[in-house]
N, C-alpha and C positions, 0 to 999 in steps of 0.2 A: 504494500500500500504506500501508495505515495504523502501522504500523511504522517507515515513515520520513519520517510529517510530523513528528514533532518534531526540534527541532535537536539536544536533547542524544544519541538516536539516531544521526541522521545523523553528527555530529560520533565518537560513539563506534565505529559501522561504521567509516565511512572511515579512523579512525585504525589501529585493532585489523586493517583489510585490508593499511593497508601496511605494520604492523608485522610481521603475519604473511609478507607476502608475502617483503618482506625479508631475515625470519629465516629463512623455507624457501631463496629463492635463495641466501642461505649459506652454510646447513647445504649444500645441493647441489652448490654448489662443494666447498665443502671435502672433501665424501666423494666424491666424482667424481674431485676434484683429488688425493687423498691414496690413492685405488685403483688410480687414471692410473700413480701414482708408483711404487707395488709394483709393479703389471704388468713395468711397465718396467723396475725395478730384477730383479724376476726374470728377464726376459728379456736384459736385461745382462751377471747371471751367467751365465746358460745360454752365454751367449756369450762369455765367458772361460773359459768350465770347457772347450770344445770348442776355443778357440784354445792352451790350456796343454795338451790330452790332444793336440794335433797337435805341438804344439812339443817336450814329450817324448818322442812318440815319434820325431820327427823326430833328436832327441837320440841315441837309442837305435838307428836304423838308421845314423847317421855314425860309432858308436860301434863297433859290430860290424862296418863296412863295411872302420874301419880298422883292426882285431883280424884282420878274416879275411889282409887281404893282407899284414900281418908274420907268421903263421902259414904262410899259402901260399909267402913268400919266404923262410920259413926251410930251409936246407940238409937237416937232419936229416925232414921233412917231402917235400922232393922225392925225397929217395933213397930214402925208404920208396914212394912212387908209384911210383917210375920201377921197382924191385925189382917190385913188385904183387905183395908180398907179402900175404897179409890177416893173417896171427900176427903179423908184425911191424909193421904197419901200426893196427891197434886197440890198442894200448898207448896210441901216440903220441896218438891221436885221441880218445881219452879222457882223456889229459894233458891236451891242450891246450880240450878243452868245461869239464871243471873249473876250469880255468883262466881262459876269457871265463865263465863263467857264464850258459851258452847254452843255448835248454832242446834244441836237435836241433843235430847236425856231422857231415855226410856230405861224405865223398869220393869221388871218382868219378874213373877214367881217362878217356882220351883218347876212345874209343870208346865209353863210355858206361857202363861196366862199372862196379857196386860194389864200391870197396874200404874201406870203411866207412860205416856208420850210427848214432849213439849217440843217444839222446835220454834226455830226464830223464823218472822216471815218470810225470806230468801229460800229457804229450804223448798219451800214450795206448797204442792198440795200432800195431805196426810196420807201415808204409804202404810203398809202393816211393818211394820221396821219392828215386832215382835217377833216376824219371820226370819228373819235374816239368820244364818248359821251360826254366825257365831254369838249370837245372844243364847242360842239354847245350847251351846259349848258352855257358856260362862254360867248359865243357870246349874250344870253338870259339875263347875268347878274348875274351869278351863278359860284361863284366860288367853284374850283372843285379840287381834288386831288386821281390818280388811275394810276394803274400797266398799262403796254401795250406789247405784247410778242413782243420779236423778235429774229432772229434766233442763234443769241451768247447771248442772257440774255433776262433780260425785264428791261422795261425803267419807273423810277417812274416820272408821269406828274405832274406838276402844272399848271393848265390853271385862267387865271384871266381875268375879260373884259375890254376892252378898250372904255371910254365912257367920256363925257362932261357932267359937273355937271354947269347949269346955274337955278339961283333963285331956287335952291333946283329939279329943274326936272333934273334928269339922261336923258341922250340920246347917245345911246349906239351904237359903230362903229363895234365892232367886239370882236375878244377873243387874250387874247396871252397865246402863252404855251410854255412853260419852261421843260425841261426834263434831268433825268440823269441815265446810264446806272450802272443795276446792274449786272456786266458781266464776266467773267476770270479777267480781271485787277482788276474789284473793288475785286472779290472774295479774290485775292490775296492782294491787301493793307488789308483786314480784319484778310487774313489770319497773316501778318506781327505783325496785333493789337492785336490777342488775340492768337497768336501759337495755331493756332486748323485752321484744312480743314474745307471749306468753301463749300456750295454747293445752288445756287440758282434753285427753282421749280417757273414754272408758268402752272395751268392747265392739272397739272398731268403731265408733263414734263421738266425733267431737263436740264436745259438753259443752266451754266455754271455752272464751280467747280474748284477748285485747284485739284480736282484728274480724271485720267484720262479719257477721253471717256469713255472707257474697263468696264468701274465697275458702270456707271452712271445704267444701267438696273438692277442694286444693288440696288441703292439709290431710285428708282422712287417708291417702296412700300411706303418707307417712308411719301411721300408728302401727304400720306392719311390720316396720324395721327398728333398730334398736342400736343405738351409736351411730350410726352412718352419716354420713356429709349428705345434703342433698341441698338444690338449687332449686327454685321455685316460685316461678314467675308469678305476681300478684299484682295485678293493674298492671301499671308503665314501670313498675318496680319489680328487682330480684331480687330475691333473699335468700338466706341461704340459711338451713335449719339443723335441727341434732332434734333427732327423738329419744329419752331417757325414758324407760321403765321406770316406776315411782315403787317402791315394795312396800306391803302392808306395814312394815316394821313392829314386827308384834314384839309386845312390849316384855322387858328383862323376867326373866321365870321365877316364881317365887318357889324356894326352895321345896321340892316335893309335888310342885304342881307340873302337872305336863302341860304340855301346849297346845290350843287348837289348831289345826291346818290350816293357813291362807286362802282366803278367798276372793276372787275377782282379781281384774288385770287391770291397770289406772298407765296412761303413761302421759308425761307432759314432753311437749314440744316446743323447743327455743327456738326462736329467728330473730337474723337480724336483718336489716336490708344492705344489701351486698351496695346495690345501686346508689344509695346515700351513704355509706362506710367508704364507700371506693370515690366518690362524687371529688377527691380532693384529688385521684391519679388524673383527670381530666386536661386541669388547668396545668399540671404539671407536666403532663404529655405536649402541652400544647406547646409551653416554654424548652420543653425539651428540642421538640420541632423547630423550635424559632433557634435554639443553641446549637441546632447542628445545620439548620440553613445556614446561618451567619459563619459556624466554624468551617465548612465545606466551601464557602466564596472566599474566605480569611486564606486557608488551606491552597485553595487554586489558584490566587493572587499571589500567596507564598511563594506557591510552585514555580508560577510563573517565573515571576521574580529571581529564584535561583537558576531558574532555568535560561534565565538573560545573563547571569552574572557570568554564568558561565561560558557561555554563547560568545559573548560581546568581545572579547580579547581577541576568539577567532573572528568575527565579524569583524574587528578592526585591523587584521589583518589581509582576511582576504582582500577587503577593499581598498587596501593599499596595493595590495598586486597585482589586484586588477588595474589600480591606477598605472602602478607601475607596467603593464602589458601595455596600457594603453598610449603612453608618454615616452615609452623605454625610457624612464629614468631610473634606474638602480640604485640612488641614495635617495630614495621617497624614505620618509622616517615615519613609525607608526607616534603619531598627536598624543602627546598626555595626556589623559582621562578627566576629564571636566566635574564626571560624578565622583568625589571621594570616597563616599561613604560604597561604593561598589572596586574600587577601585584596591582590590586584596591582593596577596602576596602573590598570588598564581599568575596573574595578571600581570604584577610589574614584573615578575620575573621574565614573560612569555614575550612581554614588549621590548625589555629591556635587553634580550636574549635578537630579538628580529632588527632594534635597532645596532645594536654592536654589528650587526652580519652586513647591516647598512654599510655603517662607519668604516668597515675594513674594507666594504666594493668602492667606498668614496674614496679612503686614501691609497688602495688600487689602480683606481679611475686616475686620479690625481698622480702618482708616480708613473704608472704608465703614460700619461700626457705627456710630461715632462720627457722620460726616456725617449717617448716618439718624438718631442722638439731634439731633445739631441740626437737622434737616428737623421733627423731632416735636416741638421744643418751641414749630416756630410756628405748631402744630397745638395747641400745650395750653393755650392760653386757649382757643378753643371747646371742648375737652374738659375741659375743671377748669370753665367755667361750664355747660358740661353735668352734669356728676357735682355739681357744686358744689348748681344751681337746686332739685333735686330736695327733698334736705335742709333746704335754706333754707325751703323750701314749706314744706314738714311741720311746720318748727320755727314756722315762722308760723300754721300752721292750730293748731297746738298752744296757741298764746298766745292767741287768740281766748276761750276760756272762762277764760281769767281775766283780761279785761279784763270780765267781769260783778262788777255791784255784790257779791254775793256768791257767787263760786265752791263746787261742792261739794268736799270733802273728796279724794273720786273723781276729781272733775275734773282735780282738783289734780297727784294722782298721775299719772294717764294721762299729762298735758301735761308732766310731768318728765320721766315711763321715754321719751317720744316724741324728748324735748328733747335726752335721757343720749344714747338710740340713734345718734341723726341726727348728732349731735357728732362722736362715735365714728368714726360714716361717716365725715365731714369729714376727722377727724386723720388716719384710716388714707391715704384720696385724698391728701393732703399728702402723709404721709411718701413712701407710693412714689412719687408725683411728684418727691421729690427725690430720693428712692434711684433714682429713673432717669435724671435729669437731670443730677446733678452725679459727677466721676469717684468711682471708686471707692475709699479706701485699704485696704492688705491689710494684716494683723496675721500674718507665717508665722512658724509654728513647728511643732516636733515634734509629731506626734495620732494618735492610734490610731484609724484609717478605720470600724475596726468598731465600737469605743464610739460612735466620732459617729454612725454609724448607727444602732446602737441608742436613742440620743438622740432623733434627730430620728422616730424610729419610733414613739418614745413620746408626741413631742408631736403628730406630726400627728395619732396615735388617743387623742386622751385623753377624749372623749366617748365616754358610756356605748353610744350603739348605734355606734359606729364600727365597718368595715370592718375586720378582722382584717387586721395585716400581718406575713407569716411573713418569718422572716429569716434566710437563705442566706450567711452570711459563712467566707469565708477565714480559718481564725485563724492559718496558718503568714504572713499579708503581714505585712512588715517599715513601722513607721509613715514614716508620709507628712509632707513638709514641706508645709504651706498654712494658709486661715486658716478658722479650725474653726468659728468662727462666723459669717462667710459662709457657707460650704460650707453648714452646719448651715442657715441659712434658706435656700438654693436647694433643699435637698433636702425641708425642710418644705412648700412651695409645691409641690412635684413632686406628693409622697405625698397632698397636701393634694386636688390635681386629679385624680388617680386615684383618690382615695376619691369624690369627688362622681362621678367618673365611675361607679362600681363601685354609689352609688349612687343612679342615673336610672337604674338598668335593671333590670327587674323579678328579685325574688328576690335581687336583690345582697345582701341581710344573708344568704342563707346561707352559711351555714361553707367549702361548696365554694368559693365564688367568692373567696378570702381577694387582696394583694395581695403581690405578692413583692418582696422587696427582697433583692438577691444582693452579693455584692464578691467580685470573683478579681483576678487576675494576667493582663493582657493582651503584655506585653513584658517584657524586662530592666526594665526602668527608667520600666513603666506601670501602673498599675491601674484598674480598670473597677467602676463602682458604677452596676448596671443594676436598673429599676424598673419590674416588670411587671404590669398587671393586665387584668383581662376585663369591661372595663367596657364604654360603648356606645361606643368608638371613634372616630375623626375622619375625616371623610369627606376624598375624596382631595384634591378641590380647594382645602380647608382643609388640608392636613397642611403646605404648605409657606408656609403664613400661621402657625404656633401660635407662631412667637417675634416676629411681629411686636408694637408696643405698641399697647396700647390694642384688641388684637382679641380677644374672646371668647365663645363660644358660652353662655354663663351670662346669667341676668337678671341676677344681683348680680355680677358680676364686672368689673373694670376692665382687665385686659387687659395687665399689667402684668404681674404676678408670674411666667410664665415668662419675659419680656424680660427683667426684674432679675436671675433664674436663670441667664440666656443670659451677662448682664455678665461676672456671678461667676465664672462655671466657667471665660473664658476669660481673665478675667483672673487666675485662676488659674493659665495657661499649660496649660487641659483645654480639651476639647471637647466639647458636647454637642449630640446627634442624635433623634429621635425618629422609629420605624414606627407605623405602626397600621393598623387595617382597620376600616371604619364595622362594627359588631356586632361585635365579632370580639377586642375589647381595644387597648392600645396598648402598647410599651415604647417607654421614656424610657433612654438609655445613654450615661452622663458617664466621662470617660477623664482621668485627671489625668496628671501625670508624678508619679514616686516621689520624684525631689525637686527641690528649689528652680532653677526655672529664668529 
C-alpha cells in the first residue's frame, strides 16, 4: 500500500495504534473493573440486608418465645385454663397481647378446644388458628415454632404449653401461642433497615412486599429458588434479587421437652434496583468516552508529532539534494533548524554529519580550482602566444604602408584605428590573464543587491541595439555583505554572454525575447541572483565545460570571463551553476550568503 511507504506514515500509524490500543485497554479495565465493583458491592448488600432481616427476626421469635412461657407460667393465666372459663379467660388474654405487643394470642385447652383468640386488626379476618399443628403439639407438651399464611402476609407462631409442675409430674392445661405478622408494614420497617424492597412468599405465593401488587406475578418465580442471583425486570427498572428461606426457628428446648416438627415454608425476597444502584456507571461511562476521545486525538497528535521529528532531518535533507540535483551545487549546507524545541541530538548530529560532507566537497571544490589555475597557467604561454600572435600580425601588417616613402593620409589613419584596436585586444588578454591567475582580494561591505543589479544591467546594455534586460528584483531583501564591484563585473560578463547569446539567434532584437535578471530570497541567510535568457543555448556536452578557462564557443572570445565569474562568486562564499538546452535559452543562478562569511 502506498500509504505506508513512507516513514513518516509508518512511524505515525504505529504510534497512534498503540497509543490507541493502550488507551482502549484502559479505559476497558477501568469500566469493567469499576462495574465488577458495583455488581459486587450490590450483591454484598443484598447479602447483608437478608442476613440482618434473618437475625431480627431471629430476635423476635426468642423474644416472644420467652414472653409466651412467663405468660403460660403465670398462676393467674393457668387458673383461668384450668376454670375454661371463656368470660373470664379473654380479659386476661387480651391483657397480656397488649402487653407483648403480639399481633395474634390464642389459647387452647388440653383437648384442643378454644379458649381464646385475639388478634390485632392487620391480621385480618378470624381463621381457626386452634387448628394449626403446632398449637395441638404445645397443648401435648411440645413446644413449637412455624409460619401460618394469611391473606396480607404470614404470621411466625410461637406456641408453648401451659401446665403445672407438682413433685416433678407435669400436668398439662392446654397451649399458648404467641404470633407476629410478616406483612406490608413489617416489609416496610425492613425495608427502612436495610434500603433494599422487601418481599414476603408463603407457599408459592407472594403475601406482601414494598412493591407493588402489579409486579408481584414477577417475583413468585423466585420463591422456587433459594440463594440464587436473579435479574428482574420491573417497569423501566432492573433489579436484581436473592431469595432467603426464613426457618421456623423453633424456639431453644427446654430440658426434657422434645420438639415439635416444623411446619410450612415462609421465604422472603430482597431486591435492589440494579438500574438506580448502577445509574452512577452512566455519567461515568460517558466521561470515560469523552477521556479517551480527547486521549486518542492527544495520542495521534502525539504521534504525529514524533513522527515529524523524526521525518524532518531527512526531509531537510533530501531537499537539499534535491536542491543540490537541481543547481549542481555540492556545498548547499542543510539551514539550522528554526524549531528548537524539535531540534534533538539525532538531528544535529545527522545535519551536522551532511554538513561536514559539505564542507570537505567545498574545500575540495576550492583546492581543486586552485590546482586547475595552476595546471592552466602552464597552458598560458601557448594560449597568450596564441591570442597574443594574432594582434601582433595585424599591428604588423598595419605598419607596412607606412614604411612607404610617402604614406596617404588614409593610410595613415586605417594603420592607427588597426594599431588602437589590436592594442586594446592585447591589454584586455592581459588583464584577464591576470585577473585569472593571481588570487583574488575582496573589498566587503554593506550593498544593496538590487542597485548592483541595476548597475551592472545598465552596463552590460549600454549599446544602442542591445538586448532589452527586464528586471525582477526583491525590494523587501535586506542588503548583503560582499564586494560590489566584483560581484558587479561577474555579473557584467554573465549579462554580457546572454546578450550575445540572445543575439546569434534569429529575431533576438525582438522585444519578446528580452533577458531576465531576477533576485529573491532563497534561505534565512541566502539570496539568489538568477539570469535568464532564450538565447541559442549550450549544447549538453558543453554545459559542463562553460566554466572551464580558456573554453569558448565565440570567435572573439577568450574563455575567460565566466572562469573569472566562477572565482568571484565563490570567493565570495556563493555558488554558481548554470542549465540550458541547445535552442531552448540558458539560466545562469548565483547564490551568495546574506552575510559575511
Amino acid at each position: 500500500m502506498k500509504l505506508f511507504q513512507s516513514l513518516t506514515n509508518r512511524i505515525f500509524f504505529g504510534s497512534a495504534l498503540l497509543a490507541v490500543s493502550a488507551i482502549s485497554i484502559a479505559i476497558f479495565n477501568v469500566n469493567r473493573g469499576v462495574g465488577r465493583q458495583a455488581e459486587q458491592e450490590l450483591q454484598r448488600g443484598l447479602d447483608e440486608a437478608g442476613t440482618l432481616i434473618e437475625e431480627y427476626r431471629q430476635v423476635l421469635v426468642e423474644h416472644f418465645t420467652r414472653e409466651a412461657r412467663l405468660v403460660a407460667d403465670l398462676p393467674r393465666l393457668k387458673a383461668a385454663v384450668y376454670e375454661r372459663d371463656p368470660d373470664t379467660i379473654r380479659p386476661i388474654v387480651e391483657e397480656y397481647r397488649q402487653q407483648l405487643k403480639a399481633d395474634l394470642l390464642v389459647l387452647t385447652s388440653k383437648d384442643g378446644g378454644l379458649l381464646a383468640e385475639l388478634m390485632s386488626p392487620d391480621v385480618g379476618p378470624a381463621t381457626s388458628f386452634a387448628s394449626m399443628p403446632g398449637v395441638a403439639a404445645a397443648g401435648a407438651g411440645q413446644e413449637s415454632s412455624f409460619f401460618w399464611p394469611q391473606n396480607n402476609g404470614a404470621l411466625q407462631v410461637v406456641s408453648v404449653p401451659v401446665f403445672i409442675d407438682e413433685s416433678g409430674q407435669r400436668e398439662f392445661f392446654g397451649a399458648l401461642s404467641v404470633g407476629f405478622s410478616l406483612d406490608a408494614a413489617a416489609a416496610a420497617r425492613f425495608k427502612r433497615l436495610t434500603n433494599s424492597d422487601i418481599a414476603f412468599g408463603m407457599d408459592g405465593t407472594i403475601r406482601a412486599s414494598t412493591l407493588p401488587p402489579s409486579v408481584w406475578p414477577q417475583l413468585t418465580p423466585l420463591l422456587a429458588q433459594d440463594r440464587l442471583w436473579e435479574r428482574v425486570p420491573v417497569g423501566d427498572q432492573e433489579y436484581i434479587a436473592k431469595t432467603r428461606e426464613l426457618s421456623p426457628a423453633a424456639p431453644p428446648a427446654v430440658t426434657g421437652e422434645p420438639q415439635a416438627p416444623r411446619t410450612g415454608r415462609a421465604h422472603a425476597i430482597i431486591l435492589r434496583s440494579r438500574t438506580a444502584r448502577l445509574s452512577f456507571l452512566n455519567p461515568l461511562h460517558r466521561q470515560l468516552a469523552v477521556i479517551a476521545v480527547v486521549a486518542v486525538l492527544a495520542a495521534t497528535l502525539l504521534s504525529y508529532a514524533i513522527a515529524r521529528t523524526v521525518t524532518r532531518p531527512l526531509g531537510a535533507i533530501t531537499a537539499t539534494m534535491r536542491e543540490i540535483a537541481r543547481t549542481g551545487d555540492l556545498t548547499r549546507r542543510i539551514p539550522p533548524s528554526a524549531e528548537a524545541m524539535w531540534d534533538d541530538e539525532d538531528a544535529r548530529l545527522l545535519a551536522a554529519t551532511f554538513n561536514s560532507l559539505t564542507d570537505s566537497i567545498a574545500r575540495f571544490q576550492r583546492d581543486a580550482a586552485q590546482r586547475e589555475r595552476l595546471l592552466s597557467l602552464g597552458r598560458l604561454s601557448t594560449v597568450v602566444a596564441h591570442e597574443i600572435r594574432n594582434p601582433l600580425m595585424i599591428i604588423r601588417t598595419a605598419l607596412r604602408p607606412l614604411r612607404a616613402p610617402s604614406p596617404t593620409p588614409e593610410q595613415v589613419r586605417a594603420a592607427a584605428a588597426d594599431i588602437d584596436e589590436e592594442t586594446s585586444r592585447l591589454n584586455r588578454i592581459v588583464s584577464e590573464v591576470l585577473d585569472f591567475a593571481r588570487p583574488i582580494k575582496f573589498d566587503l561591505a554593506s550593498t544593496d543587491l538590487n542597485a548592483l543589479c541595476e548597475d551592472a544591467a545598465k552596463a552590460a546594455g549600454s549599446e544602442p541595439d542591445a538586448v532589452p534586460i527586464r528586471l525582477d528584483l526583491d525590494r523587501r531583501l535586506d542588503p548583503v555583505t560582499t564586494d560590489a564591484e566584483r560581484l558587479r563585473l561577474a555579473l557584467v560578463n554573465i549579462l554580457t554572454n546572454a546578450r550575445h547569446a540572445v543575439a546569434a539567434r534569429e529575431g533576438a532584437r525582438d522585444a519578446s525575447l528580452p533577458i531576465r535578471l531576477r533576485t529573491r530570497r532563497v534561505g534565512e541567510n541566502r539570496v539568489a541572483i538568477e539570469v535568464t535568457d532564450q538565447g541559442t543555448g549550450i549544447a549538453t556536452e558543453d554545459l559542463t565545460r562553460v566554466f572551464d578557462p580558456y573554453f569558448t564557443t565565440r570567435r572573439t572570445g577568450t574563455g575567460l570571463g565566466l572562469a573569472i565569474s566562477r572565482n568571484i562568486v565563490e570567493g565570495l562564499g556563493g555558488t554558481i551553476a548554470m542549465a540550458s538546452r541547445a535552442g531552448a535559452g540558458t539560466e545562469v543562478r548565483i547564490e551568495l550568503p546574506g552575510r559575511s562569511e
